[in-house]
N, C-alpha and C positions, 0 to 999 in steps of 0.2 A: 559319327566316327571320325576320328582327326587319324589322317594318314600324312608320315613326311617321306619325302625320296631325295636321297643324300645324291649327289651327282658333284664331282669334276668340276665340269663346263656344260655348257650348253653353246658354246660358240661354234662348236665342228659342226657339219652340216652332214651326218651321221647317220645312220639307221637308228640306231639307239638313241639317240639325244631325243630322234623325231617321234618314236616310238614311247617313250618315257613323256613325252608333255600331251601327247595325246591318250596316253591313259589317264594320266591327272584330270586333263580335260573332259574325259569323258567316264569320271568316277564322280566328277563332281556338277558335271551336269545332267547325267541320267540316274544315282543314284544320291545325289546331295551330301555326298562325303565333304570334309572339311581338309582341302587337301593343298598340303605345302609343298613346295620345291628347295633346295636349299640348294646352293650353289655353293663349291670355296674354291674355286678359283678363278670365275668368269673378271675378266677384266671389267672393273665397274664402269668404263663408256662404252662395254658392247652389249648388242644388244641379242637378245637369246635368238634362234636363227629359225626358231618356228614360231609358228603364231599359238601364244598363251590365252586361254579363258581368261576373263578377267575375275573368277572367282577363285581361281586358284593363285593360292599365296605365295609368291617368288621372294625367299632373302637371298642376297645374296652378299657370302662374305668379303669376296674379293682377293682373298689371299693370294699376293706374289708367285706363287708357287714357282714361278718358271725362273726368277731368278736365278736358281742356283745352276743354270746352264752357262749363267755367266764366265762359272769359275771352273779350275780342272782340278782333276784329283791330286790328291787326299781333300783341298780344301770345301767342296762339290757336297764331301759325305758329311763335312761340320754344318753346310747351309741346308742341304735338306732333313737333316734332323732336326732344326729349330722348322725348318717349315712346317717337317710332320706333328711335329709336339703345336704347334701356333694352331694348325687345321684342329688337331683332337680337342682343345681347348675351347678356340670359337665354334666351333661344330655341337663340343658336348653343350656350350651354353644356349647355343640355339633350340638345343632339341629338347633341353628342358626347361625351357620356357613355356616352350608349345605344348609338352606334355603329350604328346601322340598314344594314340593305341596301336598303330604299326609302324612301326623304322624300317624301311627299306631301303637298302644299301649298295650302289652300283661300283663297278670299276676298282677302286682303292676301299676294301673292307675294312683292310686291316685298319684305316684310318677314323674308323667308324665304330665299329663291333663294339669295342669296350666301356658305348658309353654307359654312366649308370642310371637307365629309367626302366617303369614298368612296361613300355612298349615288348610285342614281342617282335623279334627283328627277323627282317628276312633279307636273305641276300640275295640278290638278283642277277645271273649270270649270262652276259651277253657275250663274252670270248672265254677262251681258255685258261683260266684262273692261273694255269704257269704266265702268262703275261704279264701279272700282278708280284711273281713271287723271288722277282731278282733286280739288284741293279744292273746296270746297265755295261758296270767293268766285271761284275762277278757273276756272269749269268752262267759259264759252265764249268766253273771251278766247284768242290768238294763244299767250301763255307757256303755255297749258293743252294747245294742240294740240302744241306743239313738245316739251312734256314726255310727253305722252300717246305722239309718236313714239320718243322716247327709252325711254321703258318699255318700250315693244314690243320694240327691237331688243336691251334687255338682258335683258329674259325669252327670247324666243325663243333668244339665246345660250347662255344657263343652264340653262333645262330639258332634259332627257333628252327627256320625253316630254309634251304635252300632252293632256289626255284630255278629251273635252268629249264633252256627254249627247244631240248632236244631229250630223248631218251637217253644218249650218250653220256649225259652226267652224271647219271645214275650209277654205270659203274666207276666213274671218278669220288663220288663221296659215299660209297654204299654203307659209312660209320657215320654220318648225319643223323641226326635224330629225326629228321623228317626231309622226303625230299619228293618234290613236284615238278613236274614236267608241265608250262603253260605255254604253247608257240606264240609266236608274234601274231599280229594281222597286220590289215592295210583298211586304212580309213579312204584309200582313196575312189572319186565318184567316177565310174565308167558309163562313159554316153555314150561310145562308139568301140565294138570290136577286130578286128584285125581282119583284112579277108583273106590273110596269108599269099597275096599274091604280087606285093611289092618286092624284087628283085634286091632284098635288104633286109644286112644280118645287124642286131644291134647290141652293143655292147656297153653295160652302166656300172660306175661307180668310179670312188678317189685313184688318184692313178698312182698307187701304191705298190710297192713289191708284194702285198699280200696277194693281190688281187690278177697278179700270172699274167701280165699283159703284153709283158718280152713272148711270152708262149704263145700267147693268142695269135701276134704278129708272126711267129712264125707258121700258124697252123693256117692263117689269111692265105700266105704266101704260097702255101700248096692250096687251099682251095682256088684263089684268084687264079691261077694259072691255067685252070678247068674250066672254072666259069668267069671270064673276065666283065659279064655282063651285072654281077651282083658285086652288091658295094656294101662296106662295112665303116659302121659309124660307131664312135665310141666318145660315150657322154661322162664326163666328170672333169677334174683337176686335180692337182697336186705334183709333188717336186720331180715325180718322172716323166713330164710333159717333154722335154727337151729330150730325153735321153729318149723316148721312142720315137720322138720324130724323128732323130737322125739314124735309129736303126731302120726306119722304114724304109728311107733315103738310100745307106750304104745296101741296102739287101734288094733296092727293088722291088719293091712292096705296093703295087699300086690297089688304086679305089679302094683308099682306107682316107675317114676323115675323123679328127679328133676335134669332136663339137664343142667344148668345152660346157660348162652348166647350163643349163635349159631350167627355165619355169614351166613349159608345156611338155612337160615327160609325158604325160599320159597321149598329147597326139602323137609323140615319137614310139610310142606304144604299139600304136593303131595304124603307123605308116609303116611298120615291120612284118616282118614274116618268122622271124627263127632270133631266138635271145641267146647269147653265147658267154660262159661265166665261166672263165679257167683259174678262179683263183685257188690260193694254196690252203686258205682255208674260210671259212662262213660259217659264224653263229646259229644266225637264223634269216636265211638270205631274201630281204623284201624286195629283191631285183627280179627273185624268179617267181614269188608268190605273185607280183605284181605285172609280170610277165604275162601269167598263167592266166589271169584277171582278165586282160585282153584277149586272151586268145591268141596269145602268140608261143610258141612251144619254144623248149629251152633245151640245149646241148649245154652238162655240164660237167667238171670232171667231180668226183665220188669223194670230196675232200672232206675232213672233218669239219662241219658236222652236217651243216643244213642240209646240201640239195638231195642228202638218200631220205631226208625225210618231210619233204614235200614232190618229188617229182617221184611217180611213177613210172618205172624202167620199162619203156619199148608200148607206153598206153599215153601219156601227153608230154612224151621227152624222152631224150637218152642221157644216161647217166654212165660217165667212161671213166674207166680206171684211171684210178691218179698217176699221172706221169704221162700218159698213153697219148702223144701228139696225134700221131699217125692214125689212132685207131679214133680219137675225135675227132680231125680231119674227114675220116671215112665220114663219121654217120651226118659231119657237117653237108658234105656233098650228097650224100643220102635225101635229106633233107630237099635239098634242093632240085634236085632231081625230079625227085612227088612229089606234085602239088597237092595232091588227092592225100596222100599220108600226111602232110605239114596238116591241111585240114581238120583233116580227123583226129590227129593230136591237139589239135588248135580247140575241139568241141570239148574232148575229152578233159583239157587244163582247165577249162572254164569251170567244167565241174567240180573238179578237185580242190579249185581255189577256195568253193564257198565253204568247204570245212575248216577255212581257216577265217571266218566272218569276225569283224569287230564286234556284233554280243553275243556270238556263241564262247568268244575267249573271254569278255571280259565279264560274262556270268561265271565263270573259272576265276577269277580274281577275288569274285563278289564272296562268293562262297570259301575259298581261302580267308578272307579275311573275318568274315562272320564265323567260320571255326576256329578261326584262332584269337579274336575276340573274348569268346564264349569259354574255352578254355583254360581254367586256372592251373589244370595239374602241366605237369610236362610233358609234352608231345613225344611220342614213343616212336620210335622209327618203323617206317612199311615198305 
């Protein structure tokens, strides 16, 4: 079976991107699928940011795409219309070359969907498909809403199937002709788990406005005040590096350290007690499944989508209304408090995580795909 997976980039160092080459990798070496990556926009001297099987087939187009940040509007929306017609172009001739039986489709569909082969296509959703469905000067003006409907009903048409990483999508495309719910996993190997009793709360991911980290620091700043004996580390990078350091500074914020990228996240795993994720929103969050792997229990706020749908509320985690500082603060200090309760939440995640095993999901693919294989009528929506 030839399988392609239309992607962006792979140069972000992403859940998705990481999660996308390890299904490849692991379609095409435990079930011998014939399986491609296409890339159209990776700059062609970088290099993809996870490690590839070498059976599976990488093109990569290269297309500029970022160019057109060069310029400012109106002239902006002349340069990314030839990029997106250049993408549909080399994309469509890629894909039918290869002649695929499944087209799977990330991030930009719209860039995708229409091309014309037998494949049956799926589209695969890791964030909020309104992040797809606006520019960037017309995201809440009237032409943005009217366009955003327009996409809806010409994706919904096109796809075979859409696959989204949470039950929540369900009621976003309930007019899909077909739609499945597959979560993520984590290929990662656990040699050692957590003994919950390191005096340290730990914090993962790009240091992004999505990812509520102005909040975290402020909700630090009421626990550290309690417990000035526990200390909070927060792992990643990106453009808001500068701007919390110096909120940390002006506010008084102490035993907070911003680690920047680690290659041994799994022992920063295992040298933690409590995983802390205030962002605004999560696909399908591999910070806390992989949290959970350890055996380290996770305070998170209740945002759409992922953590109501891996963490169990008040059995290996707390799960706080969104917005709710003061009342995540509480069950933070909770936490910390019990080391007998950290534990037992600590036992409890470990179990929960195995429901989210790399072949219990990717026999969930297997089988997606061999029904839609097998399939010549049109898929009827359930």
């Amino acid at each position: 079976m030839k399988i392609v997976y239309i992607i962006p980039s792979l140069e972000v160092k992403g859940g998705a991107e990481r999660i996308i080459i390890e299904k490849a990798n692991y379609l095409s070496e435990h079930f011998g699928y014939d399986v491609y990556i296409i890339t159209q926009c990776l700059h062609n001297d970088a290099p993809t940011t996870y490690p590839m099987n070498e059976k599976v087939h990488h093109i990569n187009l290269g297309i500029p795409y970022y160019e057109q940040y060069k310029y400012k509007y109106p002239k902006r929306f002349w340069i990314k219309w030839k990029m997106n017609k250049r993408i549909q172009k080399e994309t469509t001739d890629a894909v039918l070359k290869i002649d695929p039986d499944i087209l799977i489709v990330l991030f930009k569909p719209y860039l995708a969907y229409p091309i014309p082969c037998r494949a049956k296509k799926i589209i695969e959703i890791h964030e909020p498909l309104e992040y797809h469905l606006y520019s960037d000067f017309l995201n809440k003006s009237w032409i943005s809403k009217l366009f955003k409907k327009y996409y809806f009903n010409k994706l919904i048409k096109k796809a075979d199937v859409f696959v989204g990483l949470t039950d929540d999508e369900r009621k976003l495309l309930k007019k899909a002709h077909r739609i499945e719910v597959i979560p993520n996993f984590s290929s990662m190997n656990i040699s050692q788990y957590s003994t919950c009793t390191a005096k340290r709360v730990i914090a993962i991911g790009r240091l992004e406005p999505v990812k509520g980290y102005e909040r975290l620091l402020k909700i630090w700043g009421i626990v550290n005040t309690k417990y000035p004996d526990w200390h909070l580390d927060i792992f990643g990078d990106g453009k808001l590096k500068s701007e919390l350091i110096r909120y940390a500074n002006d506010h008084h914020i102490k035993n907070i350290t911003l680690q920047g990228i680690t290659h041994h996240i799994s022992q920063e795993y295992t040298n933690s007690s409590i995983c802390a994720v205030t962002s605004y929103y999560e696909g399908f969050s591999l910070v806390i499944l992989e949290a959970m792997m350890h055996g380290v229990p996770c305070v998170a706020f209740d945002c759409p989508n992922g953590p109501r749908n891996i963490i169990k509320d008040q059995q290996c985690g707390y799960l706080i209304e969104s917005c709710n500082d003061d009342l995540f603060a509480e069950r933070l200090c909770h936490l910390i408090e019990d080391e007998q309760l950290r534990k037992q939440f600590s036992n409890a995640a470990i179990e929960r995580a195995k429901d989210f095993d790399i072949d219990i999901i990717m026999r969930q693919w297997k089988s997606l795909f061999e029904l839609l294989s097998t399939d010549t009528n049109n898929i009827q929506h359930h």
